[in-house]
C-alpha positions as CSV (number, residue, x, y, z in Angstrom):
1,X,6.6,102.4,31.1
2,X,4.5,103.5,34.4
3,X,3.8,106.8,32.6
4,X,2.8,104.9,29.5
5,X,0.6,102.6,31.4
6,X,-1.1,105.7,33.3
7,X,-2.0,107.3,30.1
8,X,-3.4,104.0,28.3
9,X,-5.6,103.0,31.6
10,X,-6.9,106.6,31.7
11,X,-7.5,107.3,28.5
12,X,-9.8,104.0,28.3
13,X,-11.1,104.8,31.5
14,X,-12.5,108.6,30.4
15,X,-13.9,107.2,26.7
16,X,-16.1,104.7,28.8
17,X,-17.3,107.8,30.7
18,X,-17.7,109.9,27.8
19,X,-19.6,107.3,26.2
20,X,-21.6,105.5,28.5
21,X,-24.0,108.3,29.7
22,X,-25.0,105.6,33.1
23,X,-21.8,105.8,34.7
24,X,-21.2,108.7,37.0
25,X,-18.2,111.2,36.6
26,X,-17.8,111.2,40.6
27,X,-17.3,107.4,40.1
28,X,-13.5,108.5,38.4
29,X,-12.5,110.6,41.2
30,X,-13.5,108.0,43.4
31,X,-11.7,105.2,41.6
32,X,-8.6,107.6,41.7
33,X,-8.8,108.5,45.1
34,X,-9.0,104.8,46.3
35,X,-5.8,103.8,43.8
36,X,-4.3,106.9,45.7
37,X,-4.4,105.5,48.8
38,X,-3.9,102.3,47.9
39,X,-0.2,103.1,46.8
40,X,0.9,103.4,50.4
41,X,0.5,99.5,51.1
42,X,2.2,98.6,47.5
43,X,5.5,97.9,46.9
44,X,7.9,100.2,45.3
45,X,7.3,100.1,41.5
46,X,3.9,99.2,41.4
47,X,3.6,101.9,44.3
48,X,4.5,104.6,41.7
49,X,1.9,103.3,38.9
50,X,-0.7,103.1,41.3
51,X,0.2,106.9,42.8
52,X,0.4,108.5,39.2
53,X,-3.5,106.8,37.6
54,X,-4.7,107.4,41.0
55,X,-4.3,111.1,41.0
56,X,-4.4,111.2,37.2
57,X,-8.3,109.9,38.0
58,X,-9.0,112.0,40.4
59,X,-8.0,115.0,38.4
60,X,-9.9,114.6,35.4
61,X,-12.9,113.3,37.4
62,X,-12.9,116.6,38.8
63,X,-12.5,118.1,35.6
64,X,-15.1,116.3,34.1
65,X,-17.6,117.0,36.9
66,X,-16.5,120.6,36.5
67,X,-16.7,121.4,33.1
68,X,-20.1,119.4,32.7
69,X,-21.7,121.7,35.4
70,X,-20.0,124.8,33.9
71,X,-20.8,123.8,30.0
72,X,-23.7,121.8,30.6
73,X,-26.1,123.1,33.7
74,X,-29.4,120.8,33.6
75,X,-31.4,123.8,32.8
76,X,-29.8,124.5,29.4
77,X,-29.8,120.8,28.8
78,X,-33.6,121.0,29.2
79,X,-34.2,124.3,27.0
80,X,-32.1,122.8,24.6
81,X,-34.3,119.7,24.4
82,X,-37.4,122.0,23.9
83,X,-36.3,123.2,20.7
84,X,-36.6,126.7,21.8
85,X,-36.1,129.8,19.9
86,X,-34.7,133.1,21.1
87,X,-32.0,135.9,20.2
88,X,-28.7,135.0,21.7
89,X,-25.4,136.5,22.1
90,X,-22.4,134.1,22.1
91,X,-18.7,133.9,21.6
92,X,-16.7,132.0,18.7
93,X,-14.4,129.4,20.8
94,X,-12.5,128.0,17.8
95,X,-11.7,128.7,13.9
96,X,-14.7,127.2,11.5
97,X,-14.8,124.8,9.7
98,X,-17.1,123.4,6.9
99,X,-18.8,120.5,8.0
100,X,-21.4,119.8,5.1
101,X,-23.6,121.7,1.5
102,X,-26.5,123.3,1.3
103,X,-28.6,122.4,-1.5
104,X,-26.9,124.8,-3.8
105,X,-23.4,122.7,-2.8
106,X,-22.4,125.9,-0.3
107,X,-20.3,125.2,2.3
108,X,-22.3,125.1,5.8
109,X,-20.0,125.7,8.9
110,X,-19.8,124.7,12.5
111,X,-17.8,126.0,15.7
112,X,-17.8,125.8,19.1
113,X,-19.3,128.8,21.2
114,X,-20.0,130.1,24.7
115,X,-23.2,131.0,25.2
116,X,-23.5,134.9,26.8
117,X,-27.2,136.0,26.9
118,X,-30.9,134.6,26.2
119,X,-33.1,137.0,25.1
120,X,-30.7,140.1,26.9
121,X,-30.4,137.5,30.0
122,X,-27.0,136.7,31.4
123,X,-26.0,133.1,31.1
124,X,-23.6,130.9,30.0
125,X,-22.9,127.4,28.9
126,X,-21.0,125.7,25.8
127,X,-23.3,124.9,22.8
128,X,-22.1,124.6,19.0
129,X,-22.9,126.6,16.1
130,X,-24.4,125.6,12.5
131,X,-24.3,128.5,10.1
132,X,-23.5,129.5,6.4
133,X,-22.8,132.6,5.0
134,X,-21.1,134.7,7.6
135,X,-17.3,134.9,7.8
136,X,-16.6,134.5,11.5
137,X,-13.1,133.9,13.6
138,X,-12.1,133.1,16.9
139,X,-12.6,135.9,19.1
140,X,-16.2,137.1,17.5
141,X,-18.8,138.1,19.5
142,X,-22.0,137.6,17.4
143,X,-26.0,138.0,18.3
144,X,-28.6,136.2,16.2
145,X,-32.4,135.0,16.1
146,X,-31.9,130.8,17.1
147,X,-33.4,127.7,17.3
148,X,-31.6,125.4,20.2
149,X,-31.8,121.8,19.4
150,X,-30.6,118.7,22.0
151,X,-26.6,118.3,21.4
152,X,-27.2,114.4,22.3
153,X,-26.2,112.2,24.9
154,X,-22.5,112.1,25.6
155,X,-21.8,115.3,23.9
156,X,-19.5,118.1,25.6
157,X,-22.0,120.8,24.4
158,X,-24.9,121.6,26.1
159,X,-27.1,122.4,22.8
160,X,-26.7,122.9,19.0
161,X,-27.5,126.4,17.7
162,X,-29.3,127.0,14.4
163,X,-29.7,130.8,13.2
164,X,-33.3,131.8,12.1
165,X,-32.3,135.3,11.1
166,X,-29.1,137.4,10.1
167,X,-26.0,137.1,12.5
168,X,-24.8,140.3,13.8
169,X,-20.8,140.4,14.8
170,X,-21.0,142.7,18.0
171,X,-17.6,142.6,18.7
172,X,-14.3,141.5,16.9
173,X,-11.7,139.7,18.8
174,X,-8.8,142.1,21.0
175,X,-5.3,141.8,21.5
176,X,-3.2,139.0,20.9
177,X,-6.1,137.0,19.2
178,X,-6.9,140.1,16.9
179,X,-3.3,139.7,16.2
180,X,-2.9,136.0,15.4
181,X,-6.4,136.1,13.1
182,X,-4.9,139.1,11.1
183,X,-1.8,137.3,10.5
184,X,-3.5,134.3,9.4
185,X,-6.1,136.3,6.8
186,X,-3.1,138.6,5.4
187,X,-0.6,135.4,5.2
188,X,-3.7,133.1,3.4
189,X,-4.2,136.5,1.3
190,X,-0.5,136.9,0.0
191,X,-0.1,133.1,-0.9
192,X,1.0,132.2,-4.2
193,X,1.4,128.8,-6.1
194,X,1.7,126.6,-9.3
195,X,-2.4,125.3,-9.0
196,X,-5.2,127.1,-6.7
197,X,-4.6,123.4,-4.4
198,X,-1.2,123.5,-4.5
199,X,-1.2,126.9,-3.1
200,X,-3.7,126.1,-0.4
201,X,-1.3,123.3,0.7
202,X,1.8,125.2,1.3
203,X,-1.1,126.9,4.1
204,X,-2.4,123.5,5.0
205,X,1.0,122.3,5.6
206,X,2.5,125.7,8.0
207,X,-0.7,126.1,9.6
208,X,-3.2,123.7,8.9
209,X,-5.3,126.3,6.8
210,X,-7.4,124.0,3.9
211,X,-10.5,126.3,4.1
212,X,-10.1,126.7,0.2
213,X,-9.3,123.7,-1.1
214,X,-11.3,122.6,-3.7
215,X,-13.6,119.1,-2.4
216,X,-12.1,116.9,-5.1
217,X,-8.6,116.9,-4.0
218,X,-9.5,116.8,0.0
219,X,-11.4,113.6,-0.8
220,X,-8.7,112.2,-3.3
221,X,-6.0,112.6,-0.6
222,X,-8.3,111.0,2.2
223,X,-8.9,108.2,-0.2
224,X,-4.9,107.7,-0.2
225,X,-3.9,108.5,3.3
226,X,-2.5,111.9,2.6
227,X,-4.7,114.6,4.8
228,X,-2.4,114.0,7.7
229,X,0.1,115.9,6.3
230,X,-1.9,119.4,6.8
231,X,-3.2,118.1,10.2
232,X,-0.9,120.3,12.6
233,X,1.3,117.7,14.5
234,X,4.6,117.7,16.2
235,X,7.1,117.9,12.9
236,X,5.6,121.4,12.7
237,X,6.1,122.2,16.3
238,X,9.3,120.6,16.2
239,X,10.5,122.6,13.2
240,X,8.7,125.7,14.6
241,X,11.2,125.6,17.9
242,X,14.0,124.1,15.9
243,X,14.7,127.6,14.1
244,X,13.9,129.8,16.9
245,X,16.4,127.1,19.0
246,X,18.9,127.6,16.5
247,X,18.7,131.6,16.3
248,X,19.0,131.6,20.0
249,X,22.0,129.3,19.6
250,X,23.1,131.8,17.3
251,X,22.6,134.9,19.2
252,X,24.5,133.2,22.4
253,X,21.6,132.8,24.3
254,X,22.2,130.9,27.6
255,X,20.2,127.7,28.4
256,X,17.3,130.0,30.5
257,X,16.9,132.5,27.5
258,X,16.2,129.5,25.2
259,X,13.9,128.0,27.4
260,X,11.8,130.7,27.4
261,X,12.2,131.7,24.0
262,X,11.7,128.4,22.5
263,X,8.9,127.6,24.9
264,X,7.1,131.4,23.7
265,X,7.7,130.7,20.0
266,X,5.4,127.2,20.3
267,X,2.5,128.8,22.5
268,X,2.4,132.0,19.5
269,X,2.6,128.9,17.2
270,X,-0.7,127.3,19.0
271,X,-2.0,130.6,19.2
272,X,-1.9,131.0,15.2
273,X,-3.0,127.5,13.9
274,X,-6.0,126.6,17.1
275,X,-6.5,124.4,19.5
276,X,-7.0,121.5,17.8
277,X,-6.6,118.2,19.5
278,X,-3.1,117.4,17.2
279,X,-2.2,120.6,17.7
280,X,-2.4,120.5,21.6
281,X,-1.0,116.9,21.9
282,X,2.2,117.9,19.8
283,X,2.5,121.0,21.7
284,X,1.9,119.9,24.9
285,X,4.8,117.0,24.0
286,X,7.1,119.4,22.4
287,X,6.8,121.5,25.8
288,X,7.7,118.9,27.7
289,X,11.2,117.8,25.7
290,X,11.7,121.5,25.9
291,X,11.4,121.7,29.9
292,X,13.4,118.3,30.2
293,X,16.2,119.6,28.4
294,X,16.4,122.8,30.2
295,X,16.4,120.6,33.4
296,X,19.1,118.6,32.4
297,X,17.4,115.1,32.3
298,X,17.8,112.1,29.7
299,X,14.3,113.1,27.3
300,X,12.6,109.5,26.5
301,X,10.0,110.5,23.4
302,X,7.5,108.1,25.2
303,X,7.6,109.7,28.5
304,X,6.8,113.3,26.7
305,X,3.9,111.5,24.8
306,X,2.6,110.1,27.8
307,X,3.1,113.0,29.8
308,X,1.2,115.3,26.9
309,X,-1.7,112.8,26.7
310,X,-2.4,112.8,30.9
311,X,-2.1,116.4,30.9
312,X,-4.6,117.0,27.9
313,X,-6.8,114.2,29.0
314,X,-7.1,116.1,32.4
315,X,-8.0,119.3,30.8
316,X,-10.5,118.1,28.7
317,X,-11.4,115.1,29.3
318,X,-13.8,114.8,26.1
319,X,-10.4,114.7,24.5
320,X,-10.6,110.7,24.7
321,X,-13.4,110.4,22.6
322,X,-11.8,112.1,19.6
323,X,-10.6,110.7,16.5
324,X,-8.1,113.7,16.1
325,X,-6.4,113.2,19.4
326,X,-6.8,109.3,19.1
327,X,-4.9,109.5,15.8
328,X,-2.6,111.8,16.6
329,X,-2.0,109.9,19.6
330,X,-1.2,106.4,17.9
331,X,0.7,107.7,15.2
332,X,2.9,109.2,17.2
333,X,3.1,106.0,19.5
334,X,4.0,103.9,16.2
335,X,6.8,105.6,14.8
336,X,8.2,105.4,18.3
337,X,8.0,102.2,19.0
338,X,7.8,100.2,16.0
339,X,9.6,102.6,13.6
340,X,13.1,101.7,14.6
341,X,13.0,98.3,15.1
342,X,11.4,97.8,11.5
343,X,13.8,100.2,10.2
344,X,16.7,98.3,11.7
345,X,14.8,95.3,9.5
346,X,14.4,96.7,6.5
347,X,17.7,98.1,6.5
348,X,19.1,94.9,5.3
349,X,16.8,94.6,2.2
350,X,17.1,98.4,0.7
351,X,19.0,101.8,1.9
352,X,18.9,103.2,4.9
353,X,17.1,106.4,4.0
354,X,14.3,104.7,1.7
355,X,14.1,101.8,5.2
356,X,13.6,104.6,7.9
357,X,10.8,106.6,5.4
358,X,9.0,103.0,4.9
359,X,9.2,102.5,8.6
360,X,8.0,105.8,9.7
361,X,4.9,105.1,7.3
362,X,4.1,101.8,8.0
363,X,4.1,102.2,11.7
364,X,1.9,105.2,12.2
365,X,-1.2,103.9,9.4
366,X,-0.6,100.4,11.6
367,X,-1.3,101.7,15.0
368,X,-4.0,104.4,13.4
369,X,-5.7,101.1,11.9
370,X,-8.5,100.3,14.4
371,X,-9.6,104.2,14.3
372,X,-8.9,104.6,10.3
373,X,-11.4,101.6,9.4
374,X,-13.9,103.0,11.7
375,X,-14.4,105.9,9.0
376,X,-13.7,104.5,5.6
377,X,-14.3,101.8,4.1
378,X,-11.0,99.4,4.0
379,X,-7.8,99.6,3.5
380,X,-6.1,102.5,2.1
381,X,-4.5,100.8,-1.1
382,X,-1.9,103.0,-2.0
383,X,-1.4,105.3,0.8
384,X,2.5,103.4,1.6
385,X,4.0,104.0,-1.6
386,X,1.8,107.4,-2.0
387,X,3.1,108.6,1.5
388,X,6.3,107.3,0.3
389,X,6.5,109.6,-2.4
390,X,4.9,112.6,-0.7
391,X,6.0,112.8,2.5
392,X,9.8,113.9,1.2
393,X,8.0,117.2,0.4
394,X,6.9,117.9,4.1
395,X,9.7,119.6,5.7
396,X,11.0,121.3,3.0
397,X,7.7,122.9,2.3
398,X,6.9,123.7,6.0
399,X,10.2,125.3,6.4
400,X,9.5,127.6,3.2
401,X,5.6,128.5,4.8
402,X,6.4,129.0,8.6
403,X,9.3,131.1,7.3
404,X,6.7,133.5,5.1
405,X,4.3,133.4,7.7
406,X,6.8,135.5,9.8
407,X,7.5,137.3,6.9
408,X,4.0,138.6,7.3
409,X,4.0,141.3,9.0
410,X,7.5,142.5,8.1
411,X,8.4,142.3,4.0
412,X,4.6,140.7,2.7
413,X,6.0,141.3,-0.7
414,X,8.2,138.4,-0.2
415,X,5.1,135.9,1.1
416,X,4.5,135.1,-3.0
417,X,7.7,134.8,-4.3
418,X,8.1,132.0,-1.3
419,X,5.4,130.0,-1.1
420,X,5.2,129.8,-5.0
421,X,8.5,128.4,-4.4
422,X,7.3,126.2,-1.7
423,X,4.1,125.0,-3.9
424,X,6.1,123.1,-6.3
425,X,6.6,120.5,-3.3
426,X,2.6,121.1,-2.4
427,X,2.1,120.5,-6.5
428,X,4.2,117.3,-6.3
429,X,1.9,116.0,-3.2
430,X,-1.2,117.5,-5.8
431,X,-0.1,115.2,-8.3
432,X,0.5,112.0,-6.2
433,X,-2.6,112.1,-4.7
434,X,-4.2,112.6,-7.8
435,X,-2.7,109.8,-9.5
436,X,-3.1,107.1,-7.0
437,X,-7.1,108.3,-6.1
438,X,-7.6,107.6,-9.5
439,X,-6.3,104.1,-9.6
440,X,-8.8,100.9,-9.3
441,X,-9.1,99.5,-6.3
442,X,-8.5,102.7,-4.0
443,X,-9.4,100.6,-0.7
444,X,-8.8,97.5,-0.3
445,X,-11.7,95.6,1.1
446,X,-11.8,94.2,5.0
447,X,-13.9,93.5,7.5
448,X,-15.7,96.4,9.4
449,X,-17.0,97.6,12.6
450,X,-16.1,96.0,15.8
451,X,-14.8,93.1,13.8
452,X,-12.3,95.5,11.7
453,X,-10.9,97.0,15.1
454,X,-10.3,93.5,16.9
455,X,-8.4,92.1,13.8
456,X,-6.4,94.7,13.5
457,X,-5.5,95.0,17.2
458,X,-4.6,91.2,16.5
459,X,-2.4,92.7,13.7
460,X,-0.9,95.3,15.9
461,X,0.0,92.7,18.5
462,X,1.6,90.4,15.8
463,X,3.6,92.7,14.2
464,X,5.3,94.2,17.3
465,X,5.9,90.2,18.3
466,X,7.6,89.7,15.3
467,X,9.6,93.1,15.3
468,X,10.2,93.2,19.2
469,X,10.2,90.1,20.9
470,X,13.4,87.9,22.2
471,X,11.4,84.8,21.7
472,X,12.1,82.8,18.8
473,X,8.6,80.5,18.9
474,X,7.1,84.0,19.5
475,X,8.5,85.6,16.2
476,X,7.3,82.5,14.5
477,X,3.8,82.5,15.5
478,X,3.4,85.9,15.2
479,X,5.0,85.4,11.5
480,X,2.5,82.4,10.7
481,X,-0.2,84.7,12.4
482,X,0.5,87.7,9.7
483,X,0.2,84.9,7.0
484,X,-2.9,84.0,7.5
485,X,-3.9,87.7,8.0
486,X,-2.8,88.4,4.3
487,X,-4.0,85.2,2.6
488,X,-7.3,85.9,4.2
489,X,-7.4,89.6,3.6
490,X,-6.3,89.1,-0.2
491,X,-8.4,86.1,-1.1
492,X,-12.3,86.2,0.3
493,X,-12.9,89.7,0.3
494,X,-11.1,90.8,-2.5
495,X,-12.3,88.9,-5.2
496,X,-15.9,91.0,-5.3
497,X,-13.5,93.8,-6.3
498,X,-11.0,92.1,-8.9
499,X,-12.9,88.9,-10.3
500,X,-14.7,89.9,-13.4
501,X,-18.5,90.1,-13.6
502,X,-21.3,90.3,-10.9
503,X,-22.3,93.5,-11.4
504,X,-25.1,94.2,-11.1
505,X,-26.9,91.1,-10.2
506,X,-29.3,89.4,-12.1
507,X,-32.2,88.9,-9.2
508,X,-30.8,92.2,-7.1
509,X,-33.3,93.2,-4.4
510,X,-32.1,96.1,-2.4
511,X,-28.6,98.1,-3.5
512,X,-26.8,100.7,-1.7
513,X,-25.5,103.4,-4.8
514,X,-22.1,104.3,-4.1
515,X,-22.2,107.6,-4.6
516,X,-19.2,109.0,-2.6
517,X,-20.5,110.9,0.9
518,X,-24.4,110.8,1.2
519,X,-26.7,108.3,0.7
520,X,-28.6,106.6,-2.0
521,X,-31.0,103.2,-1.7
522,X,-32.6,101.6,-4.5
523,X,-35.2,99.0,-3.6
524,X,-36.7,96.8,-6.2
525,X,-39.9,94.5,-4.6
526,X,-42.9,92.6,-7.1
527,X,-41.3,94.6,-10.4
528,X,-41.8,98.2,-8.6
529,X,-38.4,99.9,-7.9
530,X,-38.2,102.5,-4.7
531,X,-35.2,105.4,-4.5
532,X,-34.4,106.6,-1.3
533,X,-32.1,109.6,-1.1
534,X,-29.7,110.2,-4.4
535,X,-26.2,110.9,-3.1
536,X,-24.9,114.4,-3.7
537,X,-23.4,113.7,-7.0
538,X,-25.5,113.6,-10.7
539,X,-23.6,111.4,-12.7
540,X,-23.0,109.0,-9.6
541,X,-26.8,108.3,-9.0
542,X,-27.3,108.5,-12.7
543,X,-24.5,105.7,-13.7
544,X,-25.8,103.5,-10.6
545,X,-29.6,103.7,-11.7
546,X,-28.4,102.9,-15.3
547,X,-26.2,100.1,-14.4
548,X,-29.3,98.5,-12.8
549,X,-31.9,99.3,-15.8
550,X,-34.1,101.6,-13.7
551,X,-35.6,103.8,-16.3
552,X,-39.3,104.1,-13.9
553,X,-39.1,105.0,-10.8
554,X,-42.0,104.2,-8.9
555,X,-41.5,105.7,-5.4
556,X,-38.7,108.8,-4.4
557,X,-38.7,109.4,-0.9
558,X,-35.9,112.3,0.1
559,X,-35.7,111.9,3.9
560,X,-34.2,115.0,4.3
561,X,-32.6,118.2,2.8
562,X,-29.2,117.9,3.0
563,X,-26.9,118.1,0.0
564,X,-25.3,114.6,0.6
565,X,-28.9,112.9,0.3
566,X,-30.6,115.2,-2.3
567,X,-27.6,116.9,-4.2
568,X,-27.7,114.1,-7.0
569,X,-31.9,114.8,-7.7
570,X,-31.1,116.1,-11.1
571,X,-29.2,113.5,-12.2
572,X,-31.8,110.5,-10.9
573,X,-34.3,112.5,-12.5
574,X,-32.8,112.6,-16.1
575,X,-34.4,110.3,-18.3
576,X,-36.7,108.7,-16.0
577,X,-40.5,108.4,-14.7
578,X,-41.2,109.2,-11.1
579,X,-44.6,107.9,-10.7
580,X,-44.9,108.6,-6.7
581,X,-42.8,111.2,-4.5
582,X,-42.6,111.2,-0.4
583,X,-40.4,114.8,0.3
584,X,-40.1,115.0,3.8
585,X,-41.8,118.1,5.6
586,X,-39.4,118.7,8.2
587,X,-37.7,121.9,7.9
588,X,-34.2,121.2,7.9
């Protein structure tokens, strides 16, 4: 447990750095240096806890410090800050991803990048870029006409980066990086499938490529707890170095040439899908169980985790305030330590196989729960019995896609023929997802914010009581305690949800649209009725302004120009007065 206990007390110790801008970096290494020395005077086994977070501190103090001075030097904080414009030269860090819509629903894009030159004048610092249009990959070297903007307090980056003018690629990416992006456009090229989606998954689930996926389906399978399955994680680094283990086995390899092999196999792996903070944790674990078989010692899953999350947190220390890694993170932590217990009880009530899938489920979305209701809305309805019936379809279909992605290069004629073959699991996932999003009810209301994560900490602690503990009284109360979790959970906050009527009310004041992602207020005062923003869907703003019987609208203020506030304008448009319009003048 002392490796476990290092990792928890770091990782909290880094996110309250991270986050509170007041405290010091320096103040970590200090911490860690005292704990350091400390360990001398204490006894044996506490002696080793204190050792381990001492240096542990120390070392990503250090990083920290570091990284801030190299990424973040005051003086590019400062231009930053003064919205400054210039032509810059700078580096692609990472693979894009879409992060938002234009106004004409367009995908807009952001990445990490190094920053190279000002105005033809060597720098360099870490700043991220906002862009549409232009198809970039790691590796790029690109120039462009800028606007720098404040990245904002906490943030790893030193400045955002906002073209003003055509980006010009200067340079493509070189050797084993050129390599890797090929193989990744040629293999997304030669997929094949039953639906567009379900051939995007078989891609989603190999190498976490869901670029093309159509908006609809991404949000229907966050809706039910599904878009972990095309998050990178350790079953694909574990299948990954489970073939190439076996071929070595195969080919008489001895325990060195495996090592190596396996070990080569998972950084090409990393290499191919990104860094991405799941990616790196599972890697980074995977390595270690590698190494501690080679070595000959007893491999405790928790230990690797533990070990994976110090040596990431080290690195990058930003790591800890990350929903990817904290997800990845506590997943992983449930299904290993509340998985087999609650297998072992569920055993008795249904098969075996149908126990240990349940478990496997239920434990990761329990200790994911304080993150998870920090960005949606409640409680995933469905997403046990939807998991249930998707997550069969994992392995098979990452087997099929890692094993055309090595195809690749070799026979591409044979990438179609296989991952068709592999999208009839992808189309089954398709399916599930869309039947369940489409269900009432999709999340089940709960209390939110700070509230949200201390309950279901509370919940967390109860259930591993009742699954873990020795202690009869303690299995009761934590038993009793669950109780009243559900009775409270199903009865007050549900029943705005199932009891019939209510909607809308009679004497209703001010009403928040739901209108998916994106905002949309409605604010009635002395018989006058105000819009502010209108979603990013038409026939969302249009049913919610109907419902309430707003055929005038008196004043539409559009704060800003982003598709998730304006998208909707035609639809709050149709069929109605606007007497009075405030469109905001800032050029976004």
């Amino acid at each position: 447990m002392t490796l476990s206990v290092a990792a928890v007390v770091l990782w909290d110790l880094l996110a309250l750095v991270a986050t509170v801008n007041e405290i010091p970096s320096w103040l970590l290494l200090a911490l860690g240096g005292a704990l350091f020395a400390i360990a001398i005077f204490l006894p044996d086994r506490k002696r080793a806890l204190a050792a381990l977070l001492g240096a542990a501190l120390a070392l990503s103090g250090l990083s920290f410090w570091l990284q801030s001075q190299i990424n973040k030097p005051d003086w590019l904080v400062d231009y930053s800050a003064s919205n400054a414009k210039a032509v810059v030269v700078v580096e692609v860090l990472n693979r894009p991803k879409a992060i938002s819509t234009d106004f004409g629903n367009n995908p807009i894009y952001g990445v990490a990048v190094r920053l190279q030159e000002i105005n033809e004048e060597s720098v360099s610092g870490r700043g991220y870029l906002i862009y549409s249009e232009a198809k970039l990959v790691r590796g790029n070297v690109i120039e462009v006409e800028a606007s720098f903007e404040d990245a904002g307090r906490n943030a790893r980056d030193a400045f955002l980066l906002k073209p003003k003018g055509e980006i010009t690629i200067v340079s493509e990416p070189l050797g084993q990086l050129a390599f890797f992006n090929d193989l990744r456009a040629n293999y997304v090229a030669l997929l094949s499938g039953i639906t567009p989606d379900s051939k995007v998954l078989v891609a989603g689930l190999a190498m976490g490529e869901i670029a093309d996926l159509s908006e609809e389906l991404e949000e229907q399978m966050r809706s039910v707890s599904l878009t972990h399955l095309v998050a990178v994680s350790g079953a694909n680094c574990a299948i990954v170095v489970g073939m190439v283990y076996l071929i070595c086995v195969r080919l008489r390899f001895g325990r060195i040439g495996r090592t190596v092999v396996s070990l080569t196999s998972l950084v090409g792996y990393v290499l191919l899908v990104g860094p991405d903070p799941s990616v790196l944790r599972a890697a980074v674990m995977t390595a270690s169980v590698i190494i501690m078989v080679a070595l000959g010692r007893r491999t405790w899953a928790l230990n690797a985790l533990a070990i994976a999350a110090i040596i990431l947190l080290i690195a990058d220390p930003w790591l800890a305030v990350e929903y990817g890694f904290g997800l990845s993170v506590l997943a992983t932590s449930g299904i290993l330590l509340l998985a087999p217990a609650m297998t072992e009880k569920l055993a008795s009530k249904m098969p075996l196989s149908l126990a240990l899938v349940l478990s496997v489920t239920m434990s990761a979305q329990l200790l994911c729960l304080p993150l998870l209701l920090q960005l949606q809305p409640g409680l995933p309805t469905y997403s046990v019995v939807a998991n249930l019936l998707a997550g069969p379809m994992v392995a098979p279909v990452t087997v099929l896609g890692i094993f055309a992605v090595i195809l690749t290069p070799i026979t591409p004629w044979l990438v179609g023929p296989i991952t068709w073959l592999a999208s009839l699991g992808t189309f089954l996932i398709e399916s599930v997802a869309i039947f369940f999003a489409e269900l009432p009810i999709v999340y089940f209301p709960w209390v939110t914010g700070l509230s949200a994560t201390l309950l279901s900490a509370l919940l967390i602690l109860m259930v591993s009581a009742w699954l873990r503990s020795n202690l009869p009284k303690l299995r009761q109360a934590s038993v009793a305690g669950l109780v009243i979790v559900a009775v409270a959970t199903l009865s007050v906050p549900a029943a705005s949800e199932i009891l019939p009527g209510g909607w809308p009310l009679r004497d209703w004041e001010v009403v928040a649209c739901d209108v998916g992602q994106g905002d949309a207020l409605v604010i009635k005062s002395l018989g006058r009725v105000a819009v502010v923003d209108v979603g990013k869907h038409e026939e969302l703003i249009d049913n919610c302004l109907t419902e309430l019987g707003v055929r005038t609208i008196d004043l539409l203020v559009l704060t800003h120009f982003d598709f998730d506030h304006v998208g909707g304008l035609t639809g709050a448009l149709g069929g109605r007065v606007v007497s009075h319009a405030i469109v905001s003048g800032f050029p976004d």
